[in-house]
PyMOL commands that place a pseudoatom at each C-alpha (Angstrom):
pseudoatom trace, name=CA, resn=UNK, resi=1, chain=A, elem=C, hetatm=0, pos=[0.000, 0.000, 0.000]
pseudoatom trace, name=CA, resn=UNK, resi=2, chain=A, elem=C, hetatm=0, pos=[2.786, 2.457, 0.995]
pseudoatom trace, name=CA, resn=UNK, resi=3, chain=A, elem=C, hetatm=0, pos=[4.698, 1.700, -2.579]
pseudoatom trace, name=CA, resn=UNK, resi=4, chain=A, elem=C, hetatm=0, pos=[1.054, 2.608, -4.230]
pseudoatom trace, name=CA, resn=UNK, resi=5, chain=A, elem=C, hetatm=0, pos=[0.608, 5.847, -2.468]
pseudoatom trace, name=CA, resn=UNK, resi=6, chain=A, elem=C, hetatm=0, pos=[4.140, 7.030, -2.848]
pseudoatom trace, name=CA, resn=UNK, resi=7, chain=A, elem=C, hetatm=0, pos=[4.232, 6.001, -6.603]
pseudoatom trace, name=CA, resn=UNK, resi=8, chain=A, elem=C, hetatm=0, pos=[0.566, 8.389, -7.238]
pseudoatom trace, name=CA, resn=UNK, resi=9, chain=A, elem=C, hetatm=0, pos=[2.360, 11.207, -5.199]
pseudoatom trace, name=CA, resn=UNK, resi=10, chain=A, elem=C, hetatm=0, pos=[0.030, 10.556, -1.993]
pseudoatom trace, name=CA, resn=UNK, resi=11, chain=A, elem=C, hetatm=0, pos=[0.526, 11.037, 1.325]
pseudoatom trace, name=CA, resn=UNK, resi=12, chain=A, elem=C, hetatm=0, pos=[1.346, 7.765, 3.565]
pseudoatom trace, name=CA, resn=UNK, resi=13, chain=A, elem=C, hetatm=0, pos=[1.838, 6.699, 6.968]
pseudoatom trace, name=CA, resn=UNK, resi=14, chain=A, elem=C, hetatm=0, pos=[5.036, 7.324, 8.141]
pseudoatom trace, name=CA, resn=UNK, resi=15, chain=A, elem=C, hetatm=0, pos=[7.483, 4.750, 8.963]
pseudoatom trace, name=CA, resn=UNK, resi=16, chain=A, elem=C, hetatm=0, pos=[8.866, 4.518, 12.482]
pseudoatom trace, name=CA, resn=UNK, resi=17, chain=A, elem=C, hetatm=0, pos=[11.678, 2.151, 11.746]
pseudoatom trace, name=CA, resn=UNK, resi=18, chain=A, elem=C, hetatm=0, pos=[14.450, 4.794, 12.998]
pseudoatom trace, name=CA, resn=UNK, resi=19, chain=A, elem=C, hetatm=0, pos=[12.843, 3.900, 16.702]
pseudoatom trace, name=CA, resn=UNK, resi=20, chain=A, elem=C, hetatm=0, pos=[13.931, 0.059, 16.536]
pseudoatom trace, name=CA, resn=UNK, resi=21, chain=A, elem=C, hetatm=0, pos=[17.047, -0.267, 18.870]
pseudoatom trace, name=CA, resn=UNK, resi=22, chain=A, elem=C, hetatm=0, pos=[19.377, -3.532, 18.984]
pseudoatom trace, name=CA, resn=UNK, resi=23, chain=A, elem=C, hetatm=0, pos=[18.736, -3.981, 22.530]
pseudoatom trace, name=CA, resn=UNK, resi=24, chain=A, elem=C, hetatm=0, pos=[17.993, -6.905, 23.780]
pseudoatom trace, name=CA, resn=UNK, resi=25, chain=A, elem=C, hetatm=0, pos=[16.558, -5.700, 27.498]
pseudoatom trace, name=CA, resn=UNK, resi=26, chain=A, elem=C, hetatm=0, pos=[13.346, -4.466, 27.295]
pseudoatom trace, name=CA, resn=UNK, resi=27, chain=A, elem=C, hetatm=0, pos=[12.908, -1.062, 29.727]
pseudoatom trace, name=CA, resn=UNK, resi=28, chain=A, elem=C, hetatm=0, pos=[9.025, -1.508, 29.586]
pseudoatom trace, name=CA, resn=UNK, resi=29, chain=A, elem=C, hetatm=0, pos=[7.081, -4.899, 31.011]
pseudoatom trace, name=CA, resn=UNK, resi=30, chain=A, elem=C, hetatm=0, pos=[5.619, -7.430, 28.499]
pseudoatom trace, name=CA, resn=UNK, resi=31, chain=A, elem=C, hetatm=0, pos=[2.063, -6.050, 29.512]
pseudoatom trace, name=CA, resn=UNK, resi=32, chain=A, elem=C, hetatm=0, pos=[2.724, -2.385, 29.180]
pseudoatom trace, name=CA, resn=UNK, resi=33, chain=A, elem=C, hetatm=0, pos=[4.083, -2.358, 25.982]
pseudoatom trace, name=CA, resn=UNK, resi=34, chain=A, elem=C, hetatm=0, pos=[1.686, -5.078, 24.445]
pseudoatom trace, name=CA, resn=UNK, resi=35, chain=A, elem=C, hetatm=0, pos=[-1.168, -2.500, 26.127]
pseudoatom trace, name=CA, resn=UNK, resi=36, chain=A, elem=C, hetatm=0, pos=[0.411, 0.268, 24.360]
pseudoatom trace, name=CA, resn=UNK, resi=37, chain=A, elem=C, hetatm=0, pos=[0.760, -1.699, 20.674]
pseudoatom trace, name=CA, resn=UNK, resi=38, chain=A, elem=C, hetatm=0, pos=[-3.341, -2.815, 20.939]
pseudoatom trace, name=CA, resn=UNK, resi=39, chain=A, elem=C, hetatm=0, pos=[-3.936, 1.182, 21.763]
pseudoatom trace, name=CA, resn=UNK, resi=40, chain=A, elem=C, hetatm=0, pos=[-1.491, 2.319, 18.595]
pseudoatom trace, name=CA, resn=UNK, resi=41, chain=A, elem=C, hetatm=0, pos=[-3.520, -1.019, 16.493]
pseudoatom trace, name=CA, resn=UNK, resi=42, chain=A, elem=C, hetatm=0, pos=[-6.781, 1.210, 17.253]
pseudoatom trace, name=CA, resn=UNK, resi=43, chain=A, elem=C, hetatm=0, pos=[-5.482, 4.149, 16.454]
pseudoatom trace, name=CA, resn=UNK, resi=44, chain=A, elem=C, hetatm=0, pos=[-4.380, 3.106, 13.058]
pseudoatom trace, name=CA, resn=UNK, resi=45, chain=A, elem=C, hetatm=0, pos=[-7.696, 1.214, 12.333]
pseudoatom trace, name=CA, resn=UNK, resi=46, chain=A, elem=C, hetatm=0, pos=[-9.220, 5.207, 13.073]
pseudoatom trace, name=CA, resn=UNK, resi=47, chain=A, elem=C, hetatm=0, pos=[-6.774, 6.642, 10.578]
pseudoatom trace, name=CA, resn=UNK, resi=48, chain=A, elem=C, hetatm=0, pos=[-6.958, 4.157, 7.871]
pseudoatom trace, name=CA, resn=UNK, resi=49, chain=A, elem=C, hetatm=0, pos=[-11.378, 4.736, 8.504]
pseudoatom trace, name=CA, resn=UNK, resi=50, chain=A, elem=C, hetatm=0, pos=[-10.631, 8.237, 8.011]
pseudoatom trace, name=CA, resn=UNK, resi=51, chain=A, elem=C, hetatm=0, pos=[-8.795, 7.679, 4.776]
pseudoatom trace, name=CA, resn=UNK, resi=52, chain=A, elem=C, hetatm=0, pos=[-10.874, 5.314, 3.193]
pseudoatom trace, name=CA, resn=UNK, resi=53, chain=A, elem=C, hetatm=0, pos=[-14.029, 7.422, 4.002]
pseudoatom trace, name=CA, resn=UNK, resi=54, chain=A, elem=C, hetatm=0, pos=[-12.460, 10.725, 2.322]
pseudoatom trace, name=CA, resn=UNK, resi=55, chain=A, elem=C, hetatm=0, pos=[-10.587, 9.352, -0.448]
pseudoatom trace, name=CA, resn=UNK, resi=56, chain=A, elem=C, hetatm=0, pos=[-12.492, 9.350, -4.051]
pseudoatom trace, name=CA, resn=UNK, resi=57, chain=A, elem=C, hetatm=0, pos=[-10.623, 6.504, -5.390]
pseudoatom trace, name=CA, resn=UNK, resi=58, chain=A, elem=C, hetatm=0, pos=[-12.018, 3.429, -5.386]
pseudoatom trace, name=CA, resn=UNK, resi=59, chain=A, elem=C, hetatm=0, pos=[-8.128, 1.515, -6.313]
pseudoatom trace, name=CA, resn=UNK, resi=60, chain=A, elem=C, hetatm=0, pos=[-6.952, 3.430, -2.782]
pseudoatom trace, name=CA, resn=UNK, resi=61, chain=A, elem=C, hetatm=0, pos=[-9.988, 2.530, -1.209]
pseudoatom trace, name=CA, resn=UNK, resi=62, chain=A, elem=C, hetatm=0, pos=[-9.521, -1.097, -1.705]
pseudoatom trace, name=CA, resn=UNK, resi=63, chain=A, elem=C, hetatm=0, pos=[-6.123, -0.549, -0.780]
pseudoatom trace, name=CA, resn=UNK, resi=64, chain=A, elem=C, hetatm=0, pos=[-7.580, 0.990, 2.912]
pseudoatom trace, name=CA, resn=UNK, resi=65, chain=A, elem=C, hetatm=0, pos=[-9.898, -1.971, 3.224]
pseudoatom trace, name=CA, resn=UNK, resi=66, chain=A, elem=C, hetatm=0, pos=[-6.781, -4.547, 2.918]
pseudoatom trace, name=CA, resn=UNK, resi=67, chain=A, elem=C, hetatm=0, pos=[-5.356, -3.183, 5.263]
pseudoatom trace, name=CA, resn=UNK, resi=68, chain=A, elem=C, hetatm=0, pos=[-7.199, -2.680, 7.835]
pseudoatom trace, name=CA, resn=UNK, resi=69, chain=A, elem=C, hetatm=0, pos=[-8.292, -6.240, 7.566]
pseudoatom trace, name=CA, resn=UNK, resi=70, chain=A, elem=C, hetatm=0, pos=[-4.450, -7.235, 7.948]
pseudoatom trace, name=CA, resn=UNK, resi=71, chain=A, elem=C, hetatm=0, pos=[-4.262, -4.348, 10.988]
pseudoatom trace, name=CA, resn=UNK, resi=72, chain=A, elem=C, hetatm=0, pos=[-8.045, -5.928, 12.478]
pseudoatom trace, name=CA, resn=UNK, resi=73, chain=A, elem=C, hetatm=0, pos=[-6.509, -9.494, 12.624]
pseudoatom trace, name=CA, resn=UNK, resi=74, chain=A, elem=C, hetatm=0, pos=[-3.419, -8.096, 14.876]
pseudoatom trace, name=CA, resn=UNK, resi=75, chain=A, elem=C, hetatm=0, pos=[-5.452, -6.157, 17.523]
pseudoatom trace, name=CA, resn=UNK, resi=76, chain=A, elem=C, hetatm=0, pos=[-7.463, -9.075, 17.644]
pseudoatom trace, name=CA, resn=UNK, resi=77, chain=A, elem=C, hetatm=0, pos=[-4.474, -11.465, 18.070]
pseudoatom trace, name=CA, resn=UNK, resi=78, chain=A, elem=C, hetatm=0, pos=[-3.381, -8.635, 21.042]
pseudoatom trace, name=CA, resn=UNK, resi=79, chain=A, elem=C, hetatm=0, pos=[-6.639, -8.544, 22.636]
pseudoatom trace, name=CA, resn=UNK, resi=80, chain=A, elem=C, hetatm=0, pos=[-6.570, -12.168, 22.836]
pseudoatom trace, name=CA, resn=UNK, resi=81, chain=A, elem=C, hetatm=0, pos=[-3.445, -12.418, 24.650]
pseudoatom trace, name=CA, resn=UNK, resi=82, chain=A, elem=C, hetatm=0, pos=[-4.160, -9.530, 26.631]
pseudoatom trace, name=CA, resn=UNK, resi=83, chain=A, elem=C, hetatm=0, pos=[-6.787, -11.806, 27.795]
pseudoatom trace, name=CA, resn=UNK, resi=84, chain=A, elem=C, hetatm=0, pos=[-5.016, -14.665, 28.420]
pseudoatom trace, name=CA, resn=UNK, resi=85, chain=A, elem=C, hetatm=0, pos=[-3.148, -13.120, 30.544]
pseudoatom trace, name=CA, resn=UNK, resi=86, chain=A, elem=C, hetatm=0, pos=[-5.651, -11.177, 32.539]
pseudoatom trace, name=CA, resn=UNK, resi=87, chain=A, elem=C, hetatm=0, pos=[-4.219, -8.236, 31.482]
pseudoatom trace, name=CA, resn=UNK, resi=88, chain=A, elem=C, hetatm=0, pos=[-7.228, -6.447, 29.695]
pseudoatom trace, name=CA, resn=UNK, resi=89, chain=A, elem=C, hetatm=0, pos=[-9.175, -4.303, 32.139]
pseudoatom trace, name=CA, resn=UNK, resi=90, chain=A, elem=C, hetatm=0, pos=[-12.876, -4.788, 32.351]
pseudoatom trace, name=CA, resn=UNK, resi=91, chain=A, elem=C, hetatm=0, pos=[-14.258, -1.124, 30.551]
pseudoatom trace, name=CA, resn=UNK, resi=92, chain=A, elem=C, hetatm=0, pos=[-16.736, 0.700, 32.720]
pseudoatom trace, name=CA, resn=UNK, resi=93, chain=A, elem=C, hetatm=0, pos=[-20.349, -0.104, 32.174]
pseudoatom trace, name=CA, resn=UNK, resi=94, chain=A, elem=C, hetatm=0, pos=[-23.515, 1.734, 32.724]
pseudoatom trace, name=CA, resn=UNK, resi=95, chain=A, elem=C, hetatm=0, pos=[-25.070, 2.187, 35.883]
pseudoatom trace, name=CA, resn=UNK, resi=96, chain=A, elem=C, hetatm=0, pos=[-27.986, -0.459, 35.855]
pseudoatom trace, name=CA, resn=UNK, resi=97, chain=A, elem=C, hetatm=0, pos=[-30.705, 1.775, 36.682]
pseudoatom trace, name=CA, resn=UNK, resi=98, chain=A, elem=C, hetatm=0, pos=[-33.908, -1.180, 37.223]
pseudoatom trace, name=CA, resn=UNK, resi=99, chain=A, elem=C, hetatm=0, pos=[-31.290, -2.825, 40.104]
pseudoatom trace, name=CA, resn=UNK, resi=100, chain=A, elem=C, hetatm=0, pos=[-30.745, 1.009, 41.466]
pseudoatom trace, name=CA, resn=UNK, resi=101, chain=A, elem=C, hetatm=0, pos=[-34.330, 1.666, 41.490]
pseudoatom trace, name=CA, resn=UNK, resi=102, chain=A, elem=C, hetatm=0, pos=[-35.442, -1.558, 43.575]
pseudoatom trace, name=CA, resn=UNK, resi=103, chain=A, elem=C, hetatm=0, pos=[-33.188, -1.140, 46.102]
for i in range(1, 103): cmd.bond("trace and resi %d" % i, "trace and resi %d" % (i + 1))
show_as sticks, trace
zoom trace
């Protein structure tokens, strides 16, 4: 996808391979940084969204829908291990409001 936006003179996501280190101690725990990775999954999923829904062309459109399919399948695969862990924090829910009112 990056080759086909770069070769139509489009903009593309940046690459953040100057970041990679050859360390081999990690400064962050396992569960921190695989927290942080699921939150950077979603926010690419919201940019890709963004992209696809105000792009005219239906060949870079396609492109979009590739990849967030590819990005999809790795938040899921983080999710799940976030799980398996017991890692992944329950969200808040609502306030149920019949079990309020009855007692």
């Amino acid at each position: 996808m990056k080759a086909k936006l770069h070769k139509e003179n489009l903009p593309s996501p940046a690459l953040l391979d100057h970041l990679v280190t050859n360390s081999t101690i990690s400064p962050y725990s396992d569960k921190l940084m695989l927290s942080h990775k699921a939150d950077m999954f979603s926010m690419k999923i919201r940019s890709m969204g963004n992209s696809m829904a105000v792009n005219g062309r239906k060949d870079i459109g396609l492109l979009y829908g590739k990849g967030l399919m590819n990005v999809a399948l790795y938040a899921e695969d983080a999710a799940e291990i976030l799980i398996e862990h017991g890692w992944m924090e329950q969200p808040p829910h609502a306030a149920d409001r019949n079990k309020l009112a009855t007692e």
